[in-house]
N, C-alpha and C positions, 0 to 999 in steps of 0.2 A: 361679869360680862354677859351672861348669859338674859339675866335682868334685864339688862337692855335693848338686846333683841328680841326677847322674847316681850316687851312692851312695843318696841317699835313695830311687831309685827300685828298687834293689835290695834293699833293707830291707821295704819295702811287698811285692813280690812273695816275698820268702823269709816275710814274716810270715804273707801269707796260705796262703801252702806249708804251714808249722808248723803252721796253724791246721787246715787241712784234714786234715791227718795227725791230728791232736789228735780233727776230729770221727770220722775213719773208725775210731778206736779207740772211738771209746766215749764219752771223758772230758771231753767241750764238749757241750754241748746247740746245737743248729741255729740256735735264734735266737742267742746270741752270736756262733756262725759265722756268722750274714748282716749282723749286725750290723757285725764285722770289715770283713768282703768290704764293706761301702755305704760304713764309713769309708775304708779305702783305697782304694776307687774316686775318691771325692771328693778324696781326697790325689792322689791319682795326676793325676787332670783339672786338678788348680789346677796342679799342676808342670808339666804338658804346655803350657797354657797360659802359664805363668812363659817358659818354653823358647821357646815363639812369639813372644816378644813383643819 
């Protein structure tokens, strides 16, 4: 179990990486970018929690 969160949580941070790189070019407009970053945040806080419990 652990495997899998501890890969999901690498997905999320490499997603928002891509994402970021994607707005400093140009080719994502902001709001999708924060949009991004608030869903993985939320993803990220329920797995943290998952991991506490």
């Amino acid at each position: 179990m652990l495997y899998i969160q501890m890969t999901t949580i690498i997905a999320m941070i490499l997603t928002v990486f891509f994402s970021y790189d994607e707005y400093k070019k140009g080719t994502m407009k902001l709001r999708n970018f924060k949009t991004i970053c608030v869903c993985e945040g939320i993803a990220l806080l329920g797995l943290i929690c998952l991991i506490l419990t």
